[in-house]
N, C-alpha and C positions, 0 to 999 in steps of 0.2 A: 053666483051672479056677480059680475064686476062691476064693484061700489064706482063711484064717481065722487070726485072732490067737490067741499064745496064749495059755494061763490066764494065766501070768506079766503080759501085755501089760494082757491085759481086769481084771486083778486094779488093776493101778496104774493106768489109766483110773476107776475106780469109787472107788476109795481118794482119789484129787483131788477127783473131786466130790463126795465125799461131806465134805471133808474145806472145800470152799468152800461145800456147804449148811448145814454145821455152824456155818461164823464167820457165817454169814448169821443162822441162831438166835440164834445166842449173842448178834449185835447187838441182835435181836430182841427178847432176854430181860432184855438190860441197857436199853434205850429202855423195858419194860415195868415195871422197876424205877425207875425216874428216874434210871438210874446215866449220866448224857450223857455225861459225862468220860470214864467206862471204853470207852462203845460208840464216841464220836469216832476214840479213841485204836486203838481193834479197827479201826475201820472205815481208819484209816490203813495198822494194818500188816500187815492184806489187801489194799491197793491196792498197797502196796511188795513185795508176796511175789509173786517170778518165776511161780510156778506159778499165779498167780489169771487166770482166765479171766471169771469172770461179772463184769464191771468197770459192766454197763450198772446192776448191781440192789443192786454196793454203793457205786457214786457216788450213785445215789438214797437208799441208806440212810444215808451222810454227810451229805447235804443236808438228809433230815429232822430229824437229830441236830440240826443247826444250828437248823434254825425254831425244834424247841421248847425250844432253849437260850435263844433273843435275844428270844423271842416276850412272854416276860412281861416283859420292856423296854417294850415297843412296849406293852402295854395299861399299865403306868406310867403312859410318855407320853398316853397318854390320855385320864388321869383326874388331870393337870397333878399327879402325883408325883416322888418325884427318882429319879433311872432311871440304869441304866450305860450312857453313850453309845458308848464303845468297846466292850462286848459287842455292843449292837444294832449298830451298823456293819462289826466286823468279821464278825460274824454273819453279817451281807447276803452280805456281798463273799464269805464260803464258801461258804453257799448255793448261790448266782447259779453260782459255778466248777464246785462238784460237780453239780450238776443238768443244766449245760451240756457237762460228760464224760460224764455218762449219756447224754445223747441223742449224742456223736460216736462213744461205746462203739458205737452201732446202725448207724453209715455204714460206708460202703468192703467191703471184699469179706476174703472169708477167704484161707488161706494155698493152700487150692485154686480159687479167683479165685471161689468162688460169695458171694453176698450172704449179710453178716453176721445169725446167726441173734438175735431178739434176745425179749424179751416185751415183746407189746403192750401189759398190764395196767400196766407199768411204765414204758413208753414217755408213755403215757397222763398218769399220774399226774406224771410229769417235765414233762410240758408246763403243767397242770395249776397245779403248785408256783410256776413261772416267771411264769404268766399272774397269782396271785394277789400275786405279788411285785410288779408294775409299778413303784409307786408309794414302794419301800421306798429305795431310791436319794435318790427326791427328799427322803423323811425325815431320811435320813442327814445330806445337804446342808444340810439347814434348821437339825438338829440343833447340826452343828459351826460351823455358821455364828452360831447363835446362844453360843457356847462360845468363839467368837472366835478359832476355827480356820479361815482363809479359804482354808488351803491343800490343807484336808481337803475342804472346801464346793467347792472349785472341781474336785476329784478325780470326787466324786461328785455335782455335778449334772451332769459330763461322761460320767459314765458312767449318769445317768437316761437323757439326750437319745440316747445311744447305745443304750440297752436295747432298741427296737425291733430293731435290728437284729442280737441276739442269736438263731446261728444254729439254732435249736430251734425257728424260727415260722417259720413258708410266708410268704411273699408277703400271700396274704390276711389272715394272724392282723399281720403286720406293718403293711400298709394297715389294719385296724381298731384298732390300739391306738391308731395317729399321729392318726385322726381320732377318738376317743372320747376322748383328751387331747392333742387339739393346746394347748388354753389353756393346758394346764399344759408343754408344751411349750414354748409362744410365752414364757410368763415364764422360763419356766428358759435358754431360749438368751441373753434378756437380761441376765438375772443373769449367766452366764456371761461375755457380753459387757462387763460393767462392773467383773466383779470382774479380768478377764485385764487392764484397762485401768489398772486400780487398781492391778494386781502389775507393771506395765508388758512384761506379757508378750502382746508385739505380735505374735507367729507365732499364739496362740492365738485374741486377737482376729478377727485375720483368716480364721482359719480357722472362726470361728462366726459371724461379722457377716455372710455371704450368706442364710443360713438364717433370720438373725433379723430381715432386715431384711424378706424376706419374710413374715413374721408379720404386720407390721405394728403393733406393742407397741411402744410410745416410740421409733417411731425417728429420733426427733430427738435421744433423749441418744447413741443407736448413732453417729449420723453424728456428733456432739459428738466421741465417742470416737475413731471411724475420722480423723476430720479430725485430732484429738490427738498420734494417734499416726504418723501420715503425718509430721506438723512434726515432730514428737520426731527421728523417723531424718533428716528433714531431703531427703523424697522431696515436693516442690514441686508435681510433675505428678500423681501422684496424691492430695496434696494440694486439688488446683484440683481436680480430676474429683468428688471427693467433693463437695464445696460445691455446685458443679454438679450433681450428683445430686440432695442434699440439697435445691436449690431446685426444680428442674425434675418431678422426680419426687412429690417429698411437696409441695410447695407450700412450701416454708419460704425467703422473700423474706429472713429474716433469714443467712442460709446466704451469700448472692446479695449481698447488702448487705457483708458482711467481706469476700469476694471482690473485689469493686469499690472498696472502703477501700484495700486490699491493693496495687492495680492503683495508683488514683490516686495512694495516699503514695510507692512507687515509680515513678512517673509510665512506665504500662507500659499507656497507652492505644490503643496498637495493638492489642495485646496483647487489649483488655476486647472491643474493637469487633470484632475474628476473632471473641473467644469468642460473641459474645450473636448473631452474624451466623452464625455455624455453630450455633448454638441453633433459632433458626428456621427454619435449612433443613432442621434434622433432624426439627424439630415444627413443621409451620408451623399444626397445628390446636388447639398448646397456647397458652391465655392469657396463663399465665403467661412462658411463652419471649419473646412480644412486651412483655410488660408490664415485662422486664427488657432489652430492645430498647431502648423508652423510656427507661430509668433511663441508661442510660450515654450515650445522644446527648441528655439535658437537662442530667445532672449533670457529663459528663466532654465533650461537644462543645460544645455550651451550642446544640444546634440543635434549636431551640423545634419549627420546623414536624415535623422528622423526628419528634421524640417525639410530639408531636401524633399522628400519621401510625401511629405503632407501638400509642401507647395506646387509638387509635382502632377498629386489630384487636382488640387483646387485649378492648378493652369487647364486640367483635361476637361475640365468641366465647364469652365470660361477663359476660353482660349482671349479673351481682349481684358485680363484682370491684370491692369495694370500694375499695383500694388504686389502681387503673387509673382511677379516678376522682376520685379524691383529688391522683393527680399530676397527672391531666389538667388538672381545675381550679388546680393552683398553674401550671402553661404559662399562663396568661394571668394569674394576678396578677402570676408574674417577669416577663410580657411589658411590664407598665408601668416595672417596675424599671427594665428593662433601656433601655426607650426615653426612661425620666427623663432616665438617666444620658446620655443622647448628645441632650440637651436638646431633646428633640422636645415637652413639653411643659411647657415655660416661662411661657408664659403662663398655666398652670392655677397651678402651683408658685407662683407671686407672691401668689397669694389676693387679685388687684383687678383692674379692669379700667377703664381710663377711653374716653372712645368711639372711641378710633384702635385701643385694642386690644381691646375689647369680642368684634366679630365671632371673634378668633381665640380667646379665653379660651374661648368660648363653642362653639367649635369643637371644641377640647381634652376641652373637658368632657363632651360629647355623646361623643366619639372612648373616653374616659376610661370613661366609663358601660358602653357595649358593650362591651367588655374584660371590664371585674369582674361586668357581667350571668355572658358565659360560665365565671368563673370560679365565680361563686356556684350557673349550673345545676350543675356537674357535682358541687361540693362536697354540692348538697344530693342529688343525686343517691347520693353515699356515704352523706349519713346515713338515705337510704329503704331502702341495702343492708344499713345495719348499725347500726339504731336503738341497738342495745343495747352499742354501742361508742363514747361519745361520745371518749374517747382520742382517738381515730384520727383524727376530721376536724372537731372542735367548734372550735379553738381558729382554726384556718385559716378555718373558717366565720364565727364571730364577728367575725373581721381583716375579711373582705371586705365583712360586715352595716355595721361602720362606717364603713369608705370608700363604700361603697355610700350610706350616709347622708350624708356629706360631699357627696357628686357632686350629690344632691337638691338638699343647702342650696345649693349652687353655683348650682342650675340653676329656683331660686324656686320646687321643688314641695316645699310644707313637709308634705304627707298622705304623699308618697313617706316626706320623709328620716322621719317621726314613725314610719311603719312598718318602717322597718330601725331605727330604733330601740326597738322594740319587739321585732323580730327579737336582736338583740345582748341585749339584759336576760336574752329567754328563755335563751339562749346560756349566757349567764354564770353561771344557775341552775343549769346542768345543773354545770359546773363550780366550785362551790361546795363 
């Protein structure tokens, strides 16, 4: 037979809740008055009192308490007036806490294992509250940051980037915040990234630099950073992997370039020729992998043909690599250097010829000509890839316009040399 409780029992059952619908009014009547102070403080010590059970509908009514304390902050700030920063942010940060107990009040099971009973209307509006907050984090951040609080800024744009994952949202409401602000994402994980590098706090770094680099936001000052702070601890190997990264992956030759400084000043040319030789095998369909191929068997082997050979892929594979043909072309201007210097062309070098050595001046010069022709196609080649870049290959251009000229007068065709000198003028305009 099923006992029934007694008066005694049902009496002090009804007397609790009547007794936690009443602090629920009373919050109710005090947020009706603009008393926030008094309902805060109510709404505290119903959460501290053993006998409070409806914890889902007064952490929601905490939460409201907060918005509409910090809220006339927030429209301050937006009508560029002077506002209390520490109300609006500490505001948030209670908000965000009590709104996120309401919704755990609703999880897990009762003390007889059945699911926690809870209100939907409430439930509702908690989700609601959170959803309209997204954004109030990154305020906060911006706030203190402008306040010239960077330790407060770095608190809280660590907890914007984490707001998604605040557990009140499904899966799907989380998939659509990260995508309807990923950009305000993508900047907040860099700021993150620059400010942890700034406070030289390297576990943070690292712990946000995967995500931001995925963004793809400035991530040349990220690998600036990561590169920074690798040297700082004095971690070498991950160190080099970064530079490596930073070139291979984003294209940043300047990355690639202090690498191979690095290599050379410590004469750790084995060392360069492993790395750019395991570059390629790992990408043999990136440009750029070959195009730093070339760079250390011109700069660090001094073997012309090989770079030739490398820069030759990387042109086939990105026919507008500016850079890949920039160096290509200086392989055949060094190539004369190189054979000056082991006197193979002596008799050009003298500037005369009488008729015992005519035939071989003459020889030189013809030999001389084809050289700087191939260096001048590929150089002009760079400037068809990157008109708007004379930087990069004018001044090497101009060099070759006047030896190119020289070879002419050598060779008694004065309309040739008159047109590399006319080439060279142009040159030297743009440079001007």
């Amino acid at each position: 037979m099923k006992k029934t409780l007694s008066l005694l029992a049902l009496a002090f059952v009804t007397l609790a809740a009547s007794a936690q619908n009443s602090a629920l009014y009373k919050i109710d009547e005090l947020i009706e008055k603009g008393q926030l102070g008094e309902a805060a403080a109510l709404c505290d010590q119903a959460l501290e009192n053993p006998k409070t059970t409806k914890f889902q509908e007064i952490y929601n009514k905490a939460g409201q308490v907060q918005i509409m304390n910090f809220s006339p902050e927030l429209i301050k700030a937006s009508q560029n007036m002077p506002f209390d920063t520490l109300t609006f942010c500490t505001g948030v940060d209670r908000a965000v806490g009590y709104y996120t107990k309401s919704f755990q009040a609703t999880q897990g099971v009762d003390a007889k294992g059945k699911p926690v009973k809870f209100d939907k209307n409430v439930a509702q509006d908690t989700q609601n509250r959170l959803l309209a907050m997204v954004d109030f984090y990154n305020y906060s951040a911006m706030f203190c940051y402008a306040n010239g609080n960077k330790d407060k800024a770095l608190e809280y744009f660590q907890k914007y980037v984490d707001y998604p994952q605040n557990p009140a949202f499904s899966e799907a409401v989380r998939d659509s915040l990260l995508q309807a602000n990923h950009s305000n994402y993508a900047q907040t994980r860099y700021n993150l990234c620059m400010l942890y590098y700034e406070g030289k706090n390297w576990a943070g770094l690292y712990a946000n630099a995967p995500a931001a680099l995925q963004d793809h936001y400035n991530n040349h000052d990220i690998y600036v950073a990561l590169a920074g702070a690798y040297l700082a601890q004095g971690d070498s190997a991950k160190w080099e992997q970064t530079l490596i990264d930073a070139a291979t992956i984003e294209g940043e030759e300047g990355f690639f370039n202090e690498l191979i400084a690095h290599y050379s000043a410590t004469q750790q040319k084995d060392k360069a020729v492993a790395m750019v030789n395991d570059l390629v095998a790992k990408y043999p369909n990136n440009a750029k992998a070959w195009f730093m191929k070339g760079c250390v068997e011109s700069d660090m082997l001094n073997d012309i043909e090989a770079a030739r050979t490398s820069y030759r892929k990387s042109i086939e594979l990105d026919p507008t690599y500016t850079l890949a043909y920039i160096n290509m072309g200086t392989t055949f201007y060094n190539e004369i250097a190189d054979r000056t210097d082991n006197h193979e062309f002596d008799h050009f070098n003298r500037g005369y010829y009488n008729n015992d050595t005519k035939d071989a001046f003459m020889a030189e010069t013809r030999t001389i000509q084809g050289i700087y022709q191939q260096a001048c196609d590929y150089l002009e080649k760079a400037r068809e890839s990157a008109p708007d870049q004379p930087d990069l290959w004018a001044r090497r251009l101009q060099r070759v316009y006047n030896h190119m000229r020289i070879v002419y007068e050598n060779l008694d065709n004065k309309d040739a040399a008159d047109e590399y000198q006319k080439k060279y003028d142009e040159i030297g305009k743009l440079l001007e």
